[in-house]
C-alpha positions in Angstrom: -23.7 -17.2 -12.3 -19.9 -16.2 -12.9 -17.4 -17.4 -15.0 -15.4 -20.5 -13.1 -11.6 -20.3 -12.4 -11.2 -22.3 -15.1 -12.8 -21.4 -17.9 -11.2 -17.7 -17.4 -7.8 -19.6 -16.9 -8.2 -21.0 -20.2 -9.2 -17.4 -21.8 -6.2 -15.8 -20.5 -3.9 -18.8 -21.6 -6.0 -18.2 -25.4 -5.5 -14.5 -25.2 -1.8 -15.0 -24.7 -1.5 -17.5 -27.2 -0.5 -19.8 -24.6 -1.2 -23.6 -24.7 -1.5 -26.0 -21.5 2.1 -27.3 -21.9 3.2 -24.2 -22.8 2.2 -22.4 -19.3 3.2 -25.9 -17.8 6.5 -25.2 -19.1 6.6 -21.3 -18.3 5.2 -21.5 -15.0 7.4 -25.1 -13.8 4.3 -26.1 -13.1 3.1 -30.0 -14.0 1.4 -29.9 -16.8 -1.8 -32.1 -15.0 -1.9 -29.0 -12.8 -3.0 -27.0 -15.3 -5.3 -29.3 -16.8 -6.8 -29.7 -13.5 -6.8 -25.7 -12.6 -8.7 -25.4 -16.2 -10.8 -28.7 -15.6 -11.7 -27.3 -12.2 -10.9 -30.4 -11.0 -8.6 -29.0 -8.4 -9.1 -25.2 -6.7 -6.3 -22.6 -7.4 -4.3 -21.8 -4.1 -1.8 -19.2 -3.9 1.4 -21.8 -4.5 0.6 -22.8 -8.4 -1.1 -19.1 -8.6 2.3 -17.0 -7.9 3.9 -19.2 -10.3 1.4 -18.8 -13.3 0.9 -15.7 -13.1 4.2 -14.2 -14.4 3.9 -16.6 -17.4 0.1 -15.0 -17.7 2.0 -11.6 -17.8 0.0 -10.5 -14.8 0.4 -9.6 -11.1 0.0 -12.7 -8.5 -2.1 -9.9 -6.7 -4.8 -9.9 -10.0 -4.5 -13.6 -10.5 -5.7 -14.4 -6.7 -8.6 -12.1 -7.0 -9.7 -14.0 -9.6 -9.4 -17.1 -8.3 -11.6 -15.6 -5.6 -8.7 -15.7 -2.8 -8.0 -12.6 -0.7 -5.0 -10.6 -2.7 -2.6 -10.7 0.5 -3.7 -14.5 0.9 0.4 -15.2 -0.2 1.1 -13.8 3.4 -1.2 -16.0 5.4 -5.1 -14.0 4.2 -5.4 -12.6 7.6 -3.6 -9.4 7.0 -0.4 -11.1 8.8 2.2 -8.5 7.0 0.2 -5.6 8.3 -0.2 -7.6 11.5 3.8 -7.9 11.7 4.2 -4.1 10.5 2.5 -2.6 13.7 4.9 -5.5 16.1 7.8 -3.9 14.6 6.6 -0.5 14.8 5.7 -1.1 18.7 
């Protein structure tokens, strides 16, 4: 069985040397998010997810695959940009 969102949350925030309030305070995110993304109390969408990630000093891209969302899941997870890229070539 894999590692949960949250337990690998919490080994990025300890590899960075970053504490719960810390990211909360980094990201602008409410520090009971966090706890909760860590917790796994709540699941990690792409709206926290683009915001932590810069403060985890990676790509929103990495941080979705993670999380086990699709990487272009920011532009609706259906391949909408590459849906709207062949309307405006048309």
């Amino acid at each position: 069985m894999g590692a949960t969102f949250g337990s690998i949350l919490q080994g990025l925030m300890a590899n960075r040397h970053l504490t719960r309030r810390a990211l909360s305070r980094a990201s602008g995110r409410a520090e009971s998010t966090i706890n909760q993304l860590v917790a796994g109390r709540i699941q990690p969408t792409a709206g926290p997810l683009k915001d932590i990630a810069p403060a985890l000093e990676m790509s929103v891209a990495d941080l979705l695959v993670i999380a086990g969302l699709p990487s272009d899941y920011e532009s609706g997870g259906r391949g909408g940009s590459r849906r709207l890229g062949r309307l405006a070539a048309w």
